[in-house]
N, C-alpha and C positions, 0 to 999 in steps of 0.2 A: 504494500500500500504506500503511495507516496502523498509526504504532506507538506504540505508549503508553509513558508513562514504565518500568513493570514493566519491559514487552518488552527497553529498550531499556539498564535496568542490569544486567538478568539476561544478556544479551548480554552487556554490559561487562565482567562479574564474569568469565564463564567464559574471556573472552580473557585478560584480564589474568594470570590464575591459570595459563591453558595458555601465555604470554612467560615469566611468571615460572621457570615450572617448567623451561621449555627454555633457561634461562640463568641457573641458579642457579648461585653461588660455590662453589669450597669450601668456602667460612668460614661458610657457612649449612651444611653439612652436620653431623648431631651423631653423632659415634663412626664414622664411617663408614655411619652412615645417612641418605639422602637423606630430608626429612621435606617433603613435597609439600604445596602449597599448595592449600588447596581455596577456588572460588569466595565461598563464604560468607565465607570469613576478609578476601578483595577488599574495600574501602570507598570509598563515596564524599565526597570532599571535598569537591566544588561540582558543580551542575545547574544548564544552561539549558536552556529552550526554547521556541522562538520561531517561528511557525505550524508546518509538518511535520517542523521541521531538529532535532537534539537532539545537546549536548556535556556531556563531565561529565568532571570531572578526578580519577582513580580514585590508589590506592595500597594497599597491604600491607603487614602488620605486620613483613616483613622488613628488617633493618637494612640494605640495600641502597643505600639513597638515592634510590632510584627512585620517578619518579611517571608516569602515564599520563594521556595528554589523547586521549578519542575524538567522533569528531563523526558524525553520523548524516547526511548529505542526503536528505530524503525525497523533492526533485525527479525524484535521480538512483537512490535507491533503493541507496546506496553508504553504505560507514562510511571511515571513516578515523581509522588507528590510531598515537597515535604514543609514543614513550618518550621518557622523558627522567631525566637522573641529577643531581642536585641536590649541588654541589660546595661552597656556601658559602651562611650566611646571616650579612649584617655588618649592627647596629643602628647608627643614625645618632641621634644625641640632637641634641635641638631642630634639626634639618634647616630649617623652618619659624619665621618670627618673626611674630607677629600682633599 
């Protein structure tokens, strides 16, 4: 089966969007209205692909801290989906001396 870039963020998008939505916080909820995530609003951060296989590391505009890495194997005709929650970013100044 061959899938093209489109195919395979429009995929992305609508997973993402249907995790989000079945795991949203309270603290995302406004007034006691759940305000649902739609596909569209899903972004992609970075795209590979490298002959049938396809990975791309997705995220939403929700303060969550969540980001999503999915990866396509077109061998095996499978996705794999994974989460992940992003706990800490610490800057390192001159790490490197040149």
């Amino acid at each position: 089966m061959f899938v093209t870039e489109v195919d395979f963020v429009k995929k992305c998008r609508e997973l993402v969007a249907e995790y989000a939505n079945k795991h949203l916080d309270q603290s995302d909820v406004n007034n006691g209205v759940v305000d649902l995530l739609e596909p569209i609003e899903v972004y992609m951060v970075w795209y590979s692909k490298s002959l049938q296989n396809h990975k791309g590391l997705f995220s939403t505009p929700l303060s969550d801290g969540m980001y999503y890495e999915i990866t396509y194997n077109g061998d095996k005709n499978e996705l794999y989906f994974d989460a992940y929650k992003k706990f800490e970013n610490v800057k390192y100044d001159n790490t490197f001396k040149i």
